[in-house]
C-alpha positions as CSV (number, residue, x, y, z in Angstrom):
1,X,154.5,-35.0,-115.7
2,X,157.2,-37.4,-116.3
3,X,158.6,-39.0,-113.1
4,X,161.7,-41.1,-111.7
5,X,160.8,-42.8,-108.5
6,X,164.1,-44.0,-106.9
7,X,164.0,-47.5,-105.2
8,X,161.4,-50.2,-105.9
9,X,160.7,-51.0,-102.3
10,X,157.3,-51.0,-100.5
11,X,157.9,-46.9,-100.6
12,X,158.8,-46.9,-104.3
13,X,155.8,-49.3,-105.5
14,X,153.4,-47.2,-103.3
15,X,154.4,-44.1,-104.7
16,X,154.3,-45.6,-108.4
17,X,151.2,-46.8,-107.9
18,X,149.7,-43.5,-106.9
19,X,151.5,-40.9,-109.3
20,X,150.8,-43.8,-112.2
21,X,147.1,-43.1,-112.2
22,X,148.1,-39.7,-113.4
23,X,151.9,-39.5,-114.7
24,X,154.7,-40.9,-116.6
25,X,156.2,-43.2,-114.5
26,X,159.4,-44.7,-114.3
27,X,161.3,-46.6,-111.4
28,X,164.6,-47.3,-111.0
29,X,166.1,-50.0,-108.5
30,X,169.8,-50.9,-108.2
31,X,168.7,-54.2,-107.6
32,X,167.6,-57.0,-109.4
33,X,164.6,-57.2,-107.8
34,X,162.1,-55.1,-105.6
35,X,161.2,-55.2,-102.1
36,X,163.9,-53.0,-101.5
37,X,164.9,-53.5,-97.9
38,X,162.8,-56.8,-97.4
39,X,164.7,-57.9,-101.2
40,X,167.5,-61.0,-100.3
41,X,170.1,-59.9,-102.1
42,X,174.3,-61.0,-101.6
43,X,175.0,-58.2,-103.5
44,X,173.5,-55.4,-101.4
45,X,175.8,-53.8,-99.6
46,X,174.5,-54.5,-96.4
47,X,170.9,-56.4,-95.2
48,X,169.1,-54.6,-92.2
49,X,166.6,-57.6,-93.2
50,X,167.9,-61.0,-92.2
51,X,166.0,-63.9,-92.9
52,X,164.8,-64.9,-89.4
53,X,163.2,-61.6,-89.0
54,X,159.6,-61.3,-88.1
55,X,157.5,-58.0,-88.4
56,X,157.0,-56.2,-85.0
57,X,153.3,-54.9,-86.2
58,X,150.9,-57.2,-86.8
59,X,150.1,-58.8,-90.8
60,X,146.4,-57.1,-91.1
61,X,148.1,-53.7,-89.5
62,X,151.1,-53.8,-91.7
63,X,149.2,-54.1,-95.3
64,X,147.8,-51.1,-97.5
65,X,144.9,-50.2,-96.9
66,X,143.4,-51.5,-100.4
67,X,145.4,-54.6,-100.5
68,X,145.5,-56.5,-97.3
69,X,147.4,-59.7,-97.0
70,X,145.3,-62.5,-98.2
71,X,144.9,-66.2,-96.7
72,X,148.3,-67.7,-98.3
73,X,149.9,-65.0,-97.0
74,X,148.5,-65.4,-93.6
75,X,149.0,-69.4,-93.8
76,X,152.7,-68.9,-95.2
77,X,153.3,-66.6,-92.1
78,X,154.2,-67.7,-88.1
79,X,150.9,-66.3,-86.6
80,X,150.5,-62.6,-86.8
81,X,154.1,-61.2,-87.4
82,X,154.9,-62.5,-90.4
83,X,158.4,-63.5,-91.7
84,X,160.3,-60.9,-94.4
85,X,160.0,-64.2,-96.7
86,X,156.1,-63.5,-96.9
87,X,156.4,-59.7,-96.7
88,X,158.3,-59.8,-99.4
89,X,155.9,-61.9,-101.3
90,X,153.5,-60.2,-100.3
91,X,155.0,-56.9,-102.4
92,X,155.4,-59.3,-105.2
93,X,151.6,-59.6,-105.3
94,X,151.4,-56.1,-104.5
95,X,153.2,-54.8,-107.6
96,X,151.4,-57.7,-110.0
97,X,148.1,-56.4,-109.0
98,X,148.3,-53.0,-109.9
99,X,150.6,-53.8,-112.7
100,X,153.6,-51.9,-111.3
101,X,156.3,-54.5,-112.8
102,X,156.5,-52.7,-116.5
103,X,157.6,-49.3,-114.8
104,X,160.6,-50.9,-113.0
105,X,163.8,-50.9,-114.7
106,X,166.1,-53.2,-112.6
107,X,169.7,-53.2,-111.9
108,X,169.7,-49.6,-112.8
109,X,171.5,-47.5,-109.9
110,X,170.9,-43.6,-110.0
111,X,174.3,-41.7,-109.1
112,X,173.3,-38.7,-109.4
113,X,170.5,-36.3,-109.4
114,X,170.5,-32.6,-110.9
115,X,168.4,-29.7,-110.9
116,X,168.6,-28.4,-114.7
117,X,166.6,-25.5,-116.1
118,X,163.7,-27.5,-117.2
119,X,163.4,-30.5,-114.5
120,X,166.0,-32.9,-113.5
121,X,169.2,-34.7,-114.9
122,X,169.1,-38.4,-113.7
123,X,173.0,-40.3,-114.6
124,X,173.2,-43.9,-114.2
125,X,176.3,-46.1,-112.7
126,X,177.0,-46.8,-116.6
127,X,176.8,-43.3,-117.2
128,X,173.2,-43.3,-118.8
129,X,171.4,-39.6,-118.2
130,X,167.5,-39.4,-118.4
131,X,165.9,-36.1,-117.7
132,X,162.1,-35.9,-115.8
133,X,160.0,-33.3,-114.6
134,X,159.7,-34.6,-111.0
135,X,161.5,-37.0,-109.0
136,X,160.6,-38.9,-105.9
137,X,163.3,-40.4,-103.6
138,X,162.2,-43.9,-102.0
139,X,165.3,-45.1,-100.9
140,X,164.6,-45.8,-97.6
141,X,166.9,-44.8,-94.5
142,X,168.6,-48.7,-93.8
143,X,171.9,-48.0,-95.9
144,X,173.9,-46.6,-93.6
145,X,174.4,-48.2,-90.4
146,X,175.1,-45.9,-87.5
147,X,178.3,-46.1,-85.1
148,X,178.2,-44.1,-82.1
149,X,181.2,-42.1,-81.6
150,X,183.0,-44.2,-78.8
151,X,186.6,-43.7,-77.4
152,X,188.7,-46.8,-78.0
153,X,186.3,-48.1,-80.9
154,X,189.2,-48.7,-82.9
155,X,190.8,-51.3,-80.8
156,X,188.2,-53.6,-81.7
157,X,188.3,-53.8,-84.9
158,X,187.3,-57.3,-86.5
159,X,185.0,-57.5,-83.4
160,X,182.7,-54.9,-84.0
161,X,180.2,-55.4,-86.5
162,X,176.5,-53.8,-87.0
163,X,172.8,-55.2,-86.6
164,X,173.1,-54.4,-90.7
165,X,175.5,-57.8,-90.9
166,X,173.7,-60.2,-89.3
167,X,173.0,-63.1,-90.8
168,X,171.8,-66.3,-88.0
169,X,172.4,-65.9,-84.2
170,X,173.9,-69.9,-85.0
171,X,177.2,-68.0,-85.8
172,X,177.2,-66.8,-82.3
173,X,177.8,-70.2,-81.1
174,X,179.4,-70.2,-77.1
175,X,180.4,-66.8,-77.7
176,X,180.1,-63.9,-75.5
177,X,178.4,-61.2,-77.1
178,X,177.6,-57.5,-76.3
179,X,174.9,-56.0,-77.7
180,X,174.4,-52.7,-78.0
181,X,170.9,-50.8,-78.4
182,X,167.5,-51.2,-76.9
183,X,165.1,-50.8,-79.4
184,X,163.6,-52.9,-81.9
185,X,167.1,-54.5,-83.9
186,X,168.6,-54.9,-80.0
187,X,165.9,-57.3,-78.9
188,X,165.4,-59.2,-82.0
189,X,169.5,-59.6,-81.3
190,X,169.5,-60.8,-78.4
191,X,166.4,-63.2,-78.4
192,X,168.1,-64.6,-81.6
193,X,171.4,-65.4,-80.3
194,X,170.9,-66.2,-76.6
195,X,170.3,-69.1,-77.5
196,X,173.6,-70.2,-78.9
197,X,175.9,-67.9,-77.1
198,X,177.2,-68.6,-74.2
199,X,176.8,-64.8,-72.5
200,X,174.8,-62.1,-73.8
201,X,175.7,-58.2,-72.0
202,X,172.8,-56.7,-73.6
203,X,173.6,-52.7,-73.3
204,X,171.3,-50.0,-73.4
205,X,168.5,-47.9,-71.5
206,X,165.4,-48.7,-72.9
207,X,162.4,-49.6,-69.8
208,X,161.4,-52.5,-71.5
209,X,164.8,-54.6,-71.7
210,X,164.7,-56.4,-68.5
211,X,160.9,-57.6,-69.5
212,X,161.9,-58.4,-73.3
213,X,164.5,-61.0,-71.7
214,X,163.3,-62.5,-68.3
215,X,163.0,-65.9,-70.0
216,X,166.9,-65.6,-70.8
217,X,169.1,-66.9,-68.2
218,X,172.3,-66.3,-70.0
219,X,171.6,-62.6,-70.6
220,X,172.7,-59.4,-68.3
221,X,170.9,-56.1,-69.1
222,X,173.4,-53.3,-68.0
223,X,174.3,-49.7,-68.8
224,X,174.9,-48.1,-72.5
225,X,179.0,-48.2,-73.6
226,X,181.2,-45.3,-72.2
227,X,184.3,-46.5,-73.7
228,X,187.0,-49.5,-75.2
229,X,189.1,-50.1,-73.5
230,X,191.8,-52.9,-73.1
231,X,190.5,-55.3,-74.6
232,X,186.9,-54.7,-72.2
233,X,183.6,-52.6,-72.6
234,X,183.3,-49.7,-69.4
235,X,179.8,-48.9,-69.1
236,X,178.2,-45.5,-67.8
237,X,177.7,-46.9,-64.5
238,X,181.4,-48.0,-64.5
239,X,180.9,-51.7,-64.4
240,X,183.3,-53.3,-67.5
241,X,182.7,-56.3,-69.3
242,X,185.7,-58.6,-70.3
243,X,186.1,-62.1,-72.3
244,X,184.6,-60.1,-75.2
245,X,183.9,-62.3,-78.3
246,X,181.8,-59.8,-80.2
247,X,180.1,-57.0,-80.1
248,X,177.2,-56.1,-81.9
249,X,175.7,-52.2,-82.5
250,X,172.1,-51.9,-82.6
251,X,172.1,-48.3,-83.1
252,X,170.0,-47.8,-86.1
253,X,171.1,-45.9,-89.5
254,X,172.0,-42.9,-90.4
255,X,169.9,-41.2,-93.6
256,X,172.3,-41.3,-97.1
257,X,171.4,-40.0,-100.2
258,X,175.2,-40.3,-102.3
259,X,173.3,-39.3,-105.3
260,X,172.2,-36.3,-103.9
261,X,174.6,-33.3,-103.6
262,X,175.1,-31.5,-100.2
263,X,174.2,-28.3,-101.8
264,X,170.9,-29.7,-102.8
265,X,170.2,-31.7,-99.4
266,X,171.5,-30.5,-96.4
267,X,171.6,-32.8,-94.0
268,X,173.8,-34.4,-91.0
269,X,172.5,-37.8,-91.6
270,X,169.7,-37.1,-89.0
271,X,168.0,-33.9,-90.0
272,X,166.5,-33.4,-93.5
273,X,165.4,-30.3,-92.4
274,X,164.1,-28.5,-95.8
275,X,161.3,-31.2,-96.2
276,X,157.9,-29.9,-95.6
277,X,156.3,-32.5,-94.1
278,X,158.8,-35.0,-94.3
279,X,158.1,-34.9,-97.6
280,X,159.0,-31.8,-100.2
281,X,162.1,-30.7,-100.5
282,X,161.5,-26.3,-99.8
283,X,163.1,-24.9,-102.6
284,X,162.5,-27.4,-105.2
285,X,158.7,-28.3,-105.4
286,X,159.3,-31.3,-107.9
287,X,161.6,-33.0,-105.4
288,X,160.0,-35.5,-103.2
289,X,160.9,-37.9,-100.6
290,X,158.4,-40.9,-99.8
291,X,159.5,-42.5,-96.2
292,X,161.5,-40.3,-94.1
293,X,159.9,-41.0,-91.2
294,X,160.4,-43.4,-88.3
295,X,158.7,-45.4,-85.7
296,X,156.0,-45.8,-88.2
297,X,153.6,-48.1,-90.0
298,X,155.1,-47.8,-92.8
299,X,153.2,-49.3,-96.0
300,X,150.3,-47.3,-95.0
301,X,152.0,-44.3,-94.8
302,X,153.8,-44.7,-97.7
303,X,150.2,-44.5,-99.4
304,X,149.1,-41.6,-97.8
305,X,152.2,-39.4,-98.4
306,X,152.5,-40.8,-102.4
307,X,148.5,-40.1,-102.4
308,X,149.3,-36.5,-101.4
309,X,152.0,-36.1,-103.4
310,X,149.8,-37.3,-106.8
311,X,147.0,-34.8,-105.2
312,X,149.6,-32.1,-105.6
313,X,151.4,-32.8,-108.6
314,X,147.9,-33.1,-110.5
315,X,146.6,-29.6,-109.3
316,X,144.1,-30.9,-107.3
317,X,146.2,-29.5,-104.5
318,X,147.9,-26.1,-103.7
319,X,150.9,-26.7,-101.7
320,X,151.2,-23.7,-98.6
321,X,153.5,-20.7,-100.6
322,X,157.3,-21.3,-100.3
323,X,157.2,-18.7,-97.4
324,X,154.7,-20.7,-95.6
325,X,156.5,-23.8,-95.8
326,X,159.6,-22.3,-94.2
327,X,157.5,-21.1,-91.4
328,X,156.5,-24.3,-90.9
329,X,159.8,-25.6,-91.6
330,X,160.7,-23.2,-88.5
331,X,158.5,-23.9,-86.2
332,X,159.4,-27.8,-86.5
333,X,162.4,-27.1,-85.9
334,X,162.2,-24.6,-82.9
335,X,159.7,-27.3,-81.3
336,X,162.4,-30.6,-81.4
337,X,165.0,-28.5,-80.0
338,X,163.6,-27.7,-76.6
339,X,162.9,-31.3,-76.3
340,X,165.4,-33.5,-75.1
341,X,166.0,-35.5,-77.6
342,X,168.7,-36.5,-79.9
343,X,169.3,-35.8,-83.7
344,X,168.4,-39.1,-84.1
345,X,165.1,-38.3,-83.3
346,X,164.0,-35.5,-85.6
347,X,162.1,-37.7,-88.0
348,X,160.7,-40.4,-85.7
349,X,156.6,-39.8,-85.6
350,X,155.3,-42.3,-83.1
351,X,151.6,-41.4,-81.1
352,X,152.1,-38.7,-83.7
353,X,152.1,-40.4,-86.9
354,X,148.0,-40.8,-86.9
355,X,147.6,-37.1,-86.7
356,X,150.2,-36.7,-89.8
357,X,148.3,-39.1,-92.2
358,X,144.8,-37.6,-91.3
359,X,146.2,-34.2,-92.3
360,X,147.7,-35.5,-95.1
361,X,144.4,-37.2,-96.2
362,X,142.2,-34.2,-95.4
363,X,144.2,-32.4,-98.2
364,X,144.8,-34.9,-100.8
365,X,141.2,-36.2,-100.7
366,X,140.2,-40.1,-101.2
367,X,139.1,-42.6,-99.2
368,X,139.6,-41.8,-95.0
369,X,141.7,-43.9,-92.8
370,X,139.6,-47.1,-91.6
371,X,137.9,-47.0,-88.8
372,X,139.9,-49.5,-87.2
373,X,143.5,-48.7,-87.6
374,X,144.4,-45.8,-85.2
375,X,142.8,-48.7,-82.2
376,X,144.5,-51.3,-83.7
377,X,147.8,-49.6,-83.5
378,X,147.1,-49.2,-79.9
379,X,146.2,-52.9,-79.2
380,X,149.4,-53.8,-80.9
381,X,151.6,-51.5,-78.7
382,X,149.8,-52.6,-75.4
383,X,150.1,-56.4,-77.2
384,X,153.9,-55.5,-77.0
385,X,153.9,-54.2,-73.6
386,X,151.7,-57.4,-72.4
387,X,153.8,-60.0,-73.9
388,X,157.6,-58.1,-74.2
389,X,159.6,-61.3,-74.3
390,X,157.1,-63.2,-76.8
391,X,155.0,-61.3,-78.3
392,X,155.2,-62.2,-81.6
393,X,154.2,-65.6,-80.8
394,X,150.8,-64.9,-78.9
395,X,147.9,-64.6,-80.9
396,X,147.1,-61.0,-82.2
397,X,143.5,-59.9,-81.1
398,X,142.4,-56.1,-81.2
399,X,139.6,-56.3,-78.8
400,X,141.5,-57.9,-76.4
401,X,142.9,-54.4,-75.6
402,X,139.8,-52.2,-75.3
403,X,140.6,-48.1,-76.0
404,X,140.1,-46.6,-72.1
405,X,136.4,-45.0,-71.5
């Protein structure tokens, strides 16, 4: 088969890796260089990635499975979480080794994708059209930062800006910020620029926000945002914030595919709910998407889901019928909605995640997860728990956290 993979980031490179040992590949990036999200780019229109970043899962948990980082990596890095400067290095090396670099065609941004008779119609921003048999989608869901719907919004325009813009918490000097979101981006936020702002409201409702910032006099954990309004932030409980500087949303992305019609994707920017797995798109079998999901470790299972996908597309694997896939398709869908979760949370995988990419390696064959992965994922979510305000700057040790007996 002839393929177009779409992005050159750690998704991309994985899944042209895979498919390569049996297919045409080629890889298209709209930058001009991969990494994708970890890439350091002025030109990208907008860098979830900022340069004082460090990974929130450990270097030896974070790597593929066949190419772990390496001692200069390890020495370049800040103990165990290592910056997006080595990452990305890191998928430099990656790509050299298995001699990805030849398939990547760089500044080359797909903007639009068609199903024709025979395969697909791939056009070009200068208007270029290549036709494949299959295409994989590797783009990633960090294009298109998400702003809650929020009475009064508008009123503070100039002053609201996104997680996706940040740059250094220095350009926060003695201001007072609030930020919003109390997840992964949030706490980075507010560790970051605490220390040159003169008040930090950090706003959300996650349980571990109060431990993620005891050592952080300046900063006030309070209730998520209810509303704008003049010129001061009410909060659910009713408490308001005023003096406002800045205020910073830490709500995450929304999933954007522009070269992708409607009629081919449906989708609310939450829900891609004709992928099988996360993974093939229902009614076109040659349409693939590598990365969908969330709260993952993601190079690994970017392997695993490119692995099945080669497994597929070179017959050593029959897919479930088209029927089948709906049912499944169903029942995923029947499942999330008597939880109580938001749209947000359709693709996030979480404890789930090591049950998806066993299944998935059941089927496409190869060598089995490590044993030590699934208990290292643990040890580095009780690490987190242990050490909430620091704990990318304690040492990382697996059997320091001991599965229960």
């Amino acid at each position: 088969m002839n393929i177009a993979i779409i992005g050159a980031g750690a998704a991309g490179l994985a899944a042209a890796k895979n498919l390569g040992t049996c297919h045409t590949i080629t890889v298209f990036e709209a930058l001009p260089s991969l990494a994708g999200v970890w890439a350091s780019h002025a030109s990208a229109p907008c860098q979830p990635i900022y340069e004082e970043l460090r990974t929130n899962i450990p270097i030896d948990l974070m790597a593929f499975w066949d190419f772990p980082f390496d001692a200069n990596d390890k020495r370049a890095s800040t103990g165990d979480f290592p910056e997006a400067k080595a990452v990305r290095a890191y998928l430099a090396r990656y790509a050299d080794h298995f001699k990805l670099a030849p398939l990547i065609q760089f500044d080359r941004r797909v903007v639009s994708v068609e199903k024709v008779s025979d395969g697909w119609q791939v056009q070009f921003d200068n208007n270029e059209i290549s036709c494949f048999d299959a295409v994989v989608v590797c783009t990633g869901h960090y294009h298109q930062p998400f702003f809650p719907a929020v009475p009064g919004l508008e009123d503070f325009h100039g002053r609201a800006t996104h997680s996706a813009n940040f740059v250094t918490g220095v350009d926060h000097r003695e201001e007072t910020v609030v930020i919003w979101g109390g997840h992964a981006s949030g706490t980075d936020l507010v560790r970051l620029i605490a220390p040159h702002a003169k008040r930090v409201f950090w706003s959300g409702h996650a349980p571990t926000m109060a431990d993620a910032t005891s050592d952080l006099p300046n900063v006030q954990c309070c209730s998520d945002i209810e509303r704008f309004e003049d010129e001061r932030v009410v909060l659910t409980d009713g408490k308001t914030v005023t003096g406002i500087d800045r205020v910073i949303f830490c709500t995450g992305y929304q999933y954007d595919f522009p070269f992708l019609s409607k009629s081919l994707l449906h989708h609310d920017g939450f829900q891609l709910t004709q992928l099988y797995r996360d993974l093939l798109h229902v009614d076109h079998p040659t349409l693939a998407f590598v990365g969908i999901p969330s709260l993952i470790i993601p190079f690994p299972l970017f392997d695993i889901q490119s692995r099945w996908l080669n497994a597929l597309w070179s017959g050593n694997l029959i897919a479930p019928s088209s029927e089948d896939q709906r049912t499944w398709l169903l029942a995923r869908d029947q499942a999330f909605a008597q939880t109580a979760l938001p749209p947000r949370a359709f693709h996030r995988l979480g404890e789930r995640q090591m049950h998806y990419l066993t299944d998935l390696l059941s089927e496409a064959g190869g060598p089995p997860m490590p044993d030590w992965f699934a208990s290292a994922a643990k040890a580095a979510q009780s690490h987190r728990l242990r050490y909430a305000s620091d704990y990318r700057d304690q040492p990382f040790n697996p059997s320091a956290y001991p599965p229960p007996s």
